[in-house]
SEDRENFI-657305 format. One record per residue (C-alpha): z, x, y. Coordinates in nm, 2 decimals, padded with zeros to 4 digits. Layout:
<rs>
<r><up>Z</up><east>X</east><north>Y</north></r>
...
</rs>
This chain:
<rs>
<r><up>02.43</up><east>00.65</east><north>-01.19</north></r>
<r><up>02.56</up><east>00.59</east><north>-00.83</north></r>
<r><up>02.88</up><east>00.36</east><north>-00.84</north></r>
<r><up>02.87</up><east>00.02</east><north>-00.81</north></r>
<r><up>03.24</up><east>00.01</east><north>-00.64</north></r>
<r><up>03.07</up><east>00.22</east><north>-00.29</north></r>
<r><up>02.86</up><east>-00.03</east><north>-00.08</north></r>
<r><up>02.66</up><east>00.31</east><north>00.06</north></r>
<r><up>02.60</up><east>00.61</east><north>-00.05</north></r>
<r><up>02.46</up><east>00.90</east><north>00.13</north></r>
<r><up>02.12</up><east>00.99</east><north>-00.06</north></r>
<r><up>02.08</up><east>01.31</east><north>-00.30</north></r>
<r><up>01.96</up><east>01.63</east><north>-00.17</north></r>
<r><up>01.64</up><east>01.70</east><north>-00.32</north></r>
<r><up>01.40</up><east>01.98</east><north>-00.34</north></r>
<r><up>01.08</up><east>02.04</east><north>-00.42</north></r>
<r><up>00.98</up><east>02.42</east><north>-00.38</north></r>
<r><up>00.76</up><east>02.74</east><north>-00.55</north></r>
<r><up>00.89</up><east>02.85</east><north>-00.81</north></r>
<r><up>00.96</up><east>03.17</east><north>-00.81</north></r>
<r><up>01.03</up><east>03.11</east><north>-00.50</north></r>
<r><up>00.86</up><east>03.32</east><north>-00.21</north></r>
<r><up>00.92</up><east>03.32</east><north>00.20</north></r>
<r><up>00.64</up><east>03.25</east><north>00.37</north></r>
<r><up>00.49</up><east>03.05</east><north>00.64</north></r>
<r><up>00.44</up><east>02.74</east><north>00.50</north></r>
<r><up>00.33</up><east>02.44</east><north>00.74</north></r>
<r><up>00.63</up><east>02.20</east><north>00.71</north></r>
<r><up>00.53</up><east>01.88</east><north>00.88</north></r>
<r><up>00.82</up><east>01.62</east><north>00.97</north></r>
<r><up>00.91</up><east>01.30</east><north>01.20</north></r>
<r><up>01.25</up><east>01.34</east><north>01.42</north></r>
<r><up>01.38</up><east>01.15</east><north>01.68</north></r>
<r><up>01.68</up><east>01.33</east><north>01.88</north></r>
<r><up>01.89</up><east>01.20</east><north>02.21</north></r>
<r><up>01.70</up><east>01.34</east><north>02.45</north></r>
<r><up>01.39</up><east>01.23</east><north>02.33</north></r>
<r><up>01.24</up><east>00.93</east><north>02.35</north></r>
<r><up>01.07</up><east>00.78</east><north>02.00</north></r>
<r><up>00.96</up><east>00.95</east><north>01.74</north></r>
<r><up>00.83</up><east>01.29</east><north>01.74</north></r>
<r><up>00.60</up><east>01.51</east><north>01.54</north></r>
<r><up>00.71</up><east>01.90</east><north>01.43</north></r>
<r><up>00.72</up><east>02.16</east><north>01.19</north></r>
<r><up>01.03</up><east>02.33</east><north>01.02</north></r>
<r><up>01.03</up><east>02.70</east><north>01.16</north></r>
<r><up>01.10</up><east>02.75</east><north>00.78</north></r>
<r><up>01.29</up><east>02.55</east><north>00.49</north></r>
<r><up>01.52</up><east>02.41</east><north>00.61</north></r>
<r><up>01.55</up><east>02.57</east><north>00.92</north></r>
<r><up>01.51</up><east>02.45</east><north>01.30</north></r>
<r><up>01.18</up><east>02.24</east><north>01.46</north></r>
<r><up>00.92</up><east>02.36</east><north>01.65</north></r>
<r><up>00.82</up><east>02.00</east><north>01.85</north></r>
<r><up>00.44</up><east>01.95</east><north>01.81</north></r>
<r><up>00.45</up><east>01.69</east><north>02.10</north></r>
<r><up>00.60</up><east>01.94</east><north>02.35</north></r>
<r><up>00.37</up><east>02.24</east><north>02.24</north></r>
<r><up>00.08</up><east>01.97</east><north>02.28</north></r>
<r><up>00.16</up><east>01.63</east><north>02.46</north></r>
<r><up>-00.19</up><east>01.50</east><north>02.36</north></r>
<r><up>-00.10</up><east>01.53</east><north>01.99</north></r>
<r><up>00.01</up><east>01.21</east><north>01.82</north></r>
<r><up>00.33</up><east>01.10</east><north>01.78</north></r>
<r><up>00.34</up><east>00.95</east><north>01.45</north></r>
<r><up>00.26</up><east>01.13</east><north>01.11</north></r>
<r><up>00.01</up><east>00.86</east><north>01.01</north></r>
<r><up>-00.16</up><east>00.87</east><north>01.35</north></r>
<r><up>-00.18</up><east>01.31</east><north>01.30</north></r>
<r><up>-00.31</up><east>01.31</east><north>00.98</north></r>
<r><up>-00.61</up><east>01.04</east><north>01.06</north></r>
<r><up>-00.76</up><east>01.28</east><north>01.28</north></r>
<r><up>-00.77</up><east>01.54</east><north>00.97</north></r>
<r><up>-00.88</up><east>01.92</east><north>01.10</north></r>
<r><up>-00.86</up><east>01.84</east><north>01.51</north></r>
<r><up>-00.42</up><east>01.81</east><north>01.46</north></r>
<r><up>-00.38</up><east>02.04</east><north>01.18</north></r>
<r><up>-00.56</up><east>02.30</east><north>01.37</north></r>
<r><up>-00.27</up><east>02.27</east><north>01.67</north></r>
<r><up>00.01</up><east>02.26</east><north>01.44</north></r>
<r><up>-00.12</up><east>02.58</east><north>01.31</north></r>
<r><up>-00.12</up><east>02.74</east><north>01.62</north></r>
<r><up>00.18</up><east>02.60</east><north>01.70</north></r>
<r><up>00.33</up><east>02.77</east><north>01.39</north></r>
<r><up>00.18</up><east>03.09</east><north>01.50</north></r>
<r><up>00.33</up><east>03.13</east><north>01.85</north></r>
<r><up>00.71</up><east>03.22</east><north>01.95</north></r>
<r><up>00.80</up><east>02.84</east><north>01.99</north></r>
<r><up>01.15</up><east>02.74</east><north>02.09</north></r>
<r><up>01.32</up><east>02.61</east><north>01.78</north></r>
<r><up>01.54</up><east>02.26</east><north>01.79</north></r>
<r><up>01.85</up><east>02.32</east><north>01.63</north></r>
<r><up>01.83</up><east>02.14</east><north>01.25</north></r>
<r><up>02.19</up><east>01.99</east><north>01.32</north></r>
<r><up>02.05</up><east>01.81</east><north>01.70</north></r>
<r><up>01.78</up><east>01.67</east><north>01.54</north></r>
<r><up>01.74</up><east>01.30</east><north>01.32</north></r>
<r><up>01.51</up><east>01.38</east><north>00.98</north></r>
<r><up>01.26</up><east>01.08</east><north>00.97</north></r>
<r><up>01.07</up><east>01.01</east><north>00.67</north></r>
<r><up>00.77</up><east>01.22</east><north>00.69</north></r>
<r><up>00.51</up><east>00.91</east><north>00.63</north></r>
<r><up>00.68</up><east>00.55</east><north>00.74</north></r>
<r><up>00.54</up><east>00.25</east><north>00.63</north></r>
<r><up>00.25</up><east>00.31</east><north>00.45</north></r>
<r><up>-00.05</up><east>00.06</east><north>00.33</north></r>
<r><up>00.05</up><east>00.18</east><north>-00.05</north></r>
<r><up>00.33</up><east>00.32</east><north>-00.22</north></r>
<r><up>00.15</up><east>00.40</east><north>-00.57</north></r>
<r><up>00.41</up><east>00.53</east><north>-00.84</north></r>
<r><up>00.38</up><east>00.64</east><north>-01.22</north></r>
<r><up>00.58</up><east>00.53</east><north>-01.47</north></r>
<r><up>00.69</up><east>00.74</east><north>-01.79</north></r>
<r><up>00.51</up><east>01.06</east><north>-01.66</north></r>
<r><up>00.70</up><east>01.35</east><north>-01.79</north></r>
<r><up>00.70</up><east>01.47</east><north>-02.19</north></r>
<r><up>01.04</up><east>01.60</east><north>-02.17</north></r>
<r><up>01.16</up><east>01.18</east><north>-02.09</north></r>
<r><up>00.93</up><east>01.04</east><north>-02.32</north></r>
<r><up>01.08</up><east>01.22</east><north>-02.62</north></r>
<r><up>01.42</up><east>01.21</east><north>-02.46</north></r>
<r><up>01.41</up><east>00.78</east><north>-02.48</north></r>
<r><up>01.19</up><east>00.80</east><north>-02.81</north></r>
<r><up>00.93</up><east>00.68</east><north>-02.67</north></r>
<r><up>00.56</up><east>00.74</east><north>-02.72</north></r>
<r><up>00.38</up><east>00.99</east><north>-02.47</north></r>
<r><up>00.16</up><east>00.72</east><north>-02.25</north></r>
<r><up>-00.21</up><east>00.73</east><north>-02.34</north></r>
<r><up>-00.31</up><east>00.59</east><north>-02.00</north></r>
<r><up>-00.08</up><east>00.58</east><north>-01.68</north></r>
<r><up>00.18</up><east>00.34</east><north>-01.60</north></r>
<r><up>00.13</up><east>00.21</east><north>-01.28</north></r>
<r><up>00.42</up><east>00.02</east><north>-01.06</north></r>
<r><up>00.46</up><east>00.07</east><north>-00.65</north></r>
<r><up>00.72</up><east>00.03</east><north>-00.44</north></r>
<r><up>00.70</up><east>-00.18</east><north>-00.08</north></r>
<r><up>00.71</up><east>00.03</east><north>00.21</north></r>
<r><up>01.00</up><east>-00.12</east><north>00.37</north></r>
<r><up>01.18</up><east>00.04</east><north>00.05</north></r>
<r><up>01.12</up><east>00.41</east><north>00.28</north></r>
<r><up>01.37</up><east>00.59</east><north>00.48</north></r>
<r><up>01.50</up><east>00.89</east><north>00.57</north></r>
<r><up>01.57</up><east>01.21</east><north>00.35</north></r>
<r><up>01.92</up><east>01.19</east><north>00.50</north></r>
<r><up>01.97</up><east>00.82</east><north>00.50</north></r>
<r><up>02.23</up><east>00.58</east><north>00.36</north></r>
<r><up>02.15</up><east>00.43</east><north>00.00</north></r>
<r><up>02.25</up><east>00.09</east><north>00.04</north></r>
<r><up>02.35</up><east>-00.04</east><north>-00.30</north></r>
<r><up>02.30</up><east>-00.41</east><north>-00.31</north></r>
<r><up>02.54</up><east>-00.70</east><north>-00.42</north></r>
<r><up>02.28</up><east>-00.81</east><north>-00.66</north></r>
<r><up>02.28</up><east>-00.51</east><north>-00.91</north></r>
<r><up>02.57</up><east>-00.33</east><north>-01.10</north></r>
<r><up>02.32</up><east>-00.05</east><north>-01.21</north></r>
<r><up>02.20</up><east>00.12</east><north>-00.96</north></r>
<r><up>02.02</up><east>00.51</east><north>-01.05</north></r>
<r><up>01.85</up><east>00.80</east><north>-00.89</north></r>
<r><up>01.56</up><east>01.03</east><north>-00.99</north></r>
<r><up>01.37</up><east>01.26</east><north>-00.82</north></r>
<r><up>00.99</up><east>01.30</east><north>-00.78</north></r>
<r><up>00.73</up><east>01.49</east><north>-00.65</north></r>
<r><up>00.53</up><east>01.28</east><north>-00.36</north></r>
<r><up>00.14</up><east>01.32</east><north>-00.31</north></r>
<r><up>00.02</up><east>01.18</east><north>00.04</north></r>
<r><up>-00.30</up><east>01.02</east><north>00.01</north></r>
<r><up>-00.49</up><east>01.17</east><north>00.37</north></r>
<r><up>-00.86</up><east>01.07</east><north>00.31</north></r>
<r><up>-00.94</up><east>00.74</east><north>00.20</north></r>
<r><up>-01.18</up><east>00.72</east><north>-00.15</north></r>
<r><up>-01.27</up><east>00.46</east><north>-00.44</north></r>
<r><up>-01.40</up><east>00.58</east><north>-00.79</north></r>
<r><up>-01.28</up><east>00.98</east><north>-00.70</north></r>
<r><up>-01.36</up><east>01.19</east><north>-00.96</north></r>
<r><up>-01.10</up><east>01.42</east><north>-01.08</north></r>
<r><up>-01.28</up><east>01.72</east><north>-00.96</north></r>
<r><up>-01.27</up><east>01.60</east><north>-00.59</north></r>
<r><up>-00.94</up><east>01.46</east><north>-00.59</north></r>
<r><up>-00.78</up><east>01.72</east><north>-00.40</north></r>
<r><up>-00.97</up><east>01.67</east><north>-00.10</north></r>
<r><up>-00.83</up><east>01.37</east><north>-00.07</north></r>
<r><up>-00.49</up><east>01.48</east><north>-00.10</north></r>
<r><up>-00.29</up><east>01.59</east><north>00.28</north></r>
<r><up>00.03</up><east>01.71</east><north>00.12</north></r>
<r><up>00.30</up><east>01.64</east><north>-00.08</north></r>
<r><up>00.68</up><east>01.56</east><north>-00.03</north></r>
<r><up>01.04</up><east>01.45</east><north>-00.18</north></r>
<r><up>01.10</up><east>01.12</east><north>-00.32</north></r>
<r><up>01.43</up><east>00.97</east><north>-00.43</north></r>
<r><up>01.33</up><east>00.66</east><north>-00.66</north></r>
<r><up>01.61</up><east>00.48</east><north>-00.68</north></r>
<r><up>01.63</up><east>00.18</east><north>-00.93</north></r>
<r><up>01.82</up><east>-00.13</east><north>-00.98</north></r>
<r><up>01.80</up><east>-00.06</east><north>-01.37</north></r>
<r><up>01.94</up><east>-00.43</east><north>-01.44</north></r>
<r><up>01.65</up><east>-00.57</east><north>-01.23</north></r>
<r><up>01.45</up><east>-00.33</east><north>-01.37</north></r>
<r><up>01.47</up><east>-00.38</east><north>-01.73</north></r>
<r><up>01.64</up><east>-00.69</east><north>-01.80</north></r>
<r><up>01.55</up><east>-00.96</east><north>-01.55</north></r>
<r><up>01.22</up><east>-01.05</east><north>-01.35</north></r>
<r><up>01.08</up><east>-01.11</east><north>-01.67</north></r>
<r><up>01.06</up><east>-00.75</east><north>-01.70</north></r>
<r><up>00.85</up><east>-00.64</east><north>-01.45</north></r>
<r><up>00.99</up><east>-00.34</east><north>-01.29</north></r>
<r><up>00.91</up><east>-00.43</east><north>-00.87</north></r>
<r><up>01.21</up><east>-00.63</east><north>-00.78</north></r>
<r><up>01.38</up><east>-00.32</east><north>-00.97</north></r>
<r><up>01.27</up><east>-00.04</east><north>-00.77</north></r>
<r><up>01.24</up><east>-00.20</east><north>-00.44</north></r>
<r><up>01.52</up><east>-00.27</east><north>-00.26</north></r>
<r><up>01.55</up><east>-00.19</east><north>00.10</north></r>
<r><up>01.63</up><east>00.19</east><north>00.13</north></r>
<r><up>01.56</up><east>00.24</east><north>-00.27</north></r>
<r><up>01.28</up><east>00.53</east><north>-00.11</north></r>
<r><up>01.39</up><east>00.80</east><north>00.09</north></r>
<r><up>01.12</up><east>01.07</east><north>00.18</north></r>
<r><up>01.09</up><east>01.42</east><north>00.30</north></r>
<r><up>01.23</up><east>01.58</east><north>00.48</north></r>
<r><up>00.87</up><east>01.75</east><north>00.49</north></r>
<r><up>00.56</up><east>01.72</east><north>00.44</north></r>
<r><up>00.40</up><east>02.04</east><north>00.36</north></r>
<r><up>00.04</up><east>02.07</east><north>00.38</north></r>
<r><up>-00.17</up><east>02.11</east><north>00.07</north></r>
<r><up>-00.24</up><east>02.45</east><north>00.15</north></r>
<r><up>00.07</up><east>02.59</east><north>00.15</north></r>
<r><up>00.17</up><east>02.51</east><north>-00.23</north></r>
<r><up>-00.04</up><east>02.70</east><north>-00.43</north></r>
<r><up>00.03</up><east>02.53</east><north>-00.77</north></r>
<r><up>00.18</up><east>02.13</east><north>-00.75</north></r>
<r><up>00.23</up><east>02.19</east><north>-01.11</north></r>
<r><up>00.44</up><east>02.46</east><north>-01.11</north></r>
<r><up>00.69</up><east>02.34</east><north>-00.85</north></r>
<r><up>01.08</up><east>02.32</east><north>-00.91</north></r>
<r><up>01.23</up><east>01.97</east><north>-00.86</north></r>
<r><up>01.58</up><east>01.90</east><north>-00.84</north></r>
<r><up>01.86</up><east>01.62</east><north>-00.75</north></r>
<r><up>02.21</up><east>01.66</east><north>-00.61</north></r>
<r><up>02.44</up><east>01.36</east><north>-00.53</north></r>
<r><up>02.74</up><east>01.42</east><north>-00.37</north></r>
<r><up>02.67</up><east>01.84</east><north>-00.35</north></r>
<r><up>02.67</up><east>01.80</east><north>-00.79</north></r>
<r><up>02.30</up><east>01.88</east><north>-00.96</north></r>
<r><up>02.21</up><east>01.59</east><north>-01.15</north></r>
<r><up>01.85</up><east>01.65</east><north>-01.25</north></r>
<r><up>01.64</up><east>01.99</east><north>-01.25</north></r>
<r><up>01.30</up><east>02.01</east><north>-01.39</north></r>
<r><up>00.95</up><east>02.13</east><north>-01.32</north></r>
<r><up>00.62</up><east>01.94</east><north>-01.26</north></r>
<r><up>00.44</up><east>02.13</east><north>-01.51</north></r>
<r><up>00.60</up><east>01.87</east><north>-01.75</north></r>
<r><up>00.37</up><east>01.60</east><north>-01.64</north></r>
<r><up>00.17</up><east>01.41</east><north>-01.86</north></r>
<r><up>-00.08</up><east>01.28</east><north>-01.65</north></r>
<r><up>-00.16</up><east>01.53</east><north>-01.38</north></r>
<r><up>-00.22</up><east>01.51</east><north>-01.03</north></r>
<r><up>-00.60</up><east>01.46</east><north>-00.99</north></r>
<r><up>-00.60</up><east>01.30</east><north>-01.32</north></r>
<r><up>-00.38</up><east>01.03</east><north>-01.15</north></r>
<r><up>-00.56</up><east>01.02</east><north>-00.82</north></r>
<r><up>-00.91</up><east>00.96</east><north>-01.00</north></r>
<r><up>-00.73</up><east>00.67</east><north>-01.20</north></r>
<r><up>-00.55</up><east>00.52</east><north>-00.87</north></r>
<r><up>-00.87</up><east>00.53</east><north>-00.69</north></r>
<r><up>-01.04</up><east>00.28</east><north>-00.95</north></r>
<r><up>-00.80</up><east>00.04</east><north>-00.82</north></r>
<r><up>-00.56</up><east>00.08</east><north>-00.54</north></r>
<r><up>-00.69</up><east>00.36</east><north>-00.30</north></r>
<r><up>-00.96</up><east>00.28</east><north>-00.03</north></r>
<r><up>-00.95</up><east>00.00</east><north>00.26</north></r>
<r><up>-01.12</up><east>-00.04</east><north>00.55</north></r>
<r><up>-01.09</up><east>00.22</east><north>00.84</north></r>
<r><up>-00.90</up><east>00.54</east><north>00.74</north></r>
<r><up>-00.52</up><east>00.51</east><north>00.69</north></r>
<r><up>-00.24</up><east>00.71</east><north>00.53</north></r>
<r><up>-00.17</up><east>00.62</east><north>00.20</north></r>
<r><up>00.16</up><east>00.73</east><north>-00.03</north></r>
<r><up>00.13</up><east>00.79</east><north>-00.40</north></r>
<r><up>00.42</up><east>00.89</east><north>-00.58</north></r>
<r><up>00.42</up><east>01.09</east><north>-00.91</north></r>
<r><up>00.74</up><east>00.94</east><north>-01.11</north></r>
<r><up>00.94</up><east>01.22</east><north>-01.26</north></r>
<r><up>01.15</up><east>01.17</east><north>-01.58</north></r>
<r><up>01.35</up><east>01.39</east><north>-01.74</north></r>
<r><up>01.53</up><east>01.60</east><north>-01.97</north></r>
<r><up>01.90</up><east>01.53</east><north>-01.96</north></r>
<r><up>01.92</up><east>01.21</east><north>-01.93</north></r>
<r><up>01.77</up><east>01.17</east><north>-01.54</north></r>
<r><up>01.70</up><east>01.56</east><north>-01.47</north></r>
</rs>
């Protein structure tokens, strides 16, 4: 539980990887701003958690926003791959300011209760449908961000999750075609106001888990095509350099296009084609692993 005595507190370090793990040239999509650029830019990690390749240098016509590159599907990814390809320069990591990978997006879709190894941790029964809560998207920054701990709440947690971004737009997806709609996945840091959460609000677990900064992201998005198995991947937390929580996502209950084809009944499609967060909520063994 972060302490209540710190006003901020510099998020965990979170990871979400293969596992075993194996080098390879993953596509690594991220949002940076740096002093002598001006905005936000698109690039790709030259590998985890190495130096940036910038996207908007290697191709000035590309988009400069995350949600903005991944509306125009194939046409971008296409140039990031090549850009991934070539003998790029490569922005030093420590130069560079790690934006969320997706900011402000029309949904953040979460799932509550999803993992076994919680549910009989807290004695609870496994869910028989999914528990569905969201968080705002003003909740979203940075990987490396300040948590800001609010006045209002003495108990204020972390736990880590694996993120799903939501590329194509869909309503009543069938579980067999929900990976097409699926652009990649990322690092979330769902950070609760447990008091909020559990004992006031009548209950209702929004006011809970969205305070401002309660959702950091990233730092990268990696591309659906570079993770050969979402539910085999590693997750862990550290706060303060200390490991607090290390699982795997095969412990899901629900799985991934299980939950999309659920989602989509309600909460998915709009008008016009926008980026969309949905965030698979990962409990744990060990208290919050």
């Amino acid at each position: 539980m972060l302490s209540s005595s710190k006003r901020r507190l510099l998020t965990a370090l979170l990871q979400a990887r293969r596992w075993p793990f194996q080098p390879s040239r993953d596509m690594r999509l991220v949002q940076f701003q740096a002093p002598h650029l001006v905005g936000p830019h698109l690039g790709l990690e030259s590998e985890n958690g190495g130096g940036l390749i910038n996207l908007n240098t290697f191709d000035p016509t590309l988009p400069k926003t995350m949600t903005e590159f991944l509306e125009q599907g194939e046409t971008t990814l296409s140039v990031a791959r090549r850009a991934l390809a070539a003998q790029l320069p490569v922005l030093p990591r420590a130069e560079v300011t790690f934006l969320a990978p997706v900011t402000r997006p029309d949904k953040v879709v979460c799932v509550g209760m999803n993992y076994v190894d919680h549910c009989k941790e807290q004695n609870v029964p496994v869910p028989k449908e999914p528990i569905i809560f969201s968080k705002f998207g003003s909740s979203i920054v940075g990987p490396y961000d300040e948590i800001v701990l609010p006045p209002e709440s003495q108990e204020v947690d972390w736990e880590v999750e694996l993120a799903v971004v939501i590329g194509k737009t869909g309503k009543h997806i069938k579980a067999t075609d929900a990976m097409a709609h699926v652009a990649g996945f990322t690092v979330a840091h769902d950070v609760s106001a447990r008091d909020w959460q559990m004992g006031r609000n009548g209950k209702q677990w929004l006011l809970g888990k969205t305070f401002d900064t309660f959702c950091p992201l990233g730092p990268a998005l990696v591309t659906k095509d570079s993770v050969a198995d979402p539910h085999n991947l590693k997750i862990c937390c550290r706060v303060n350099g200390e490991v607090v929580q290390s699982s795997s996502t095969k412990h899901m209950v629900f799985g991934i296009e299980a939950l999309i084809a659920w989602v989509s009944r309600l909460a998915i499609r709009r008008k016009g084609r926008r980026t969309r967060l949905e965030q698979s909520r990962h409990k744990c063994m060990h208290m919050h692993v």
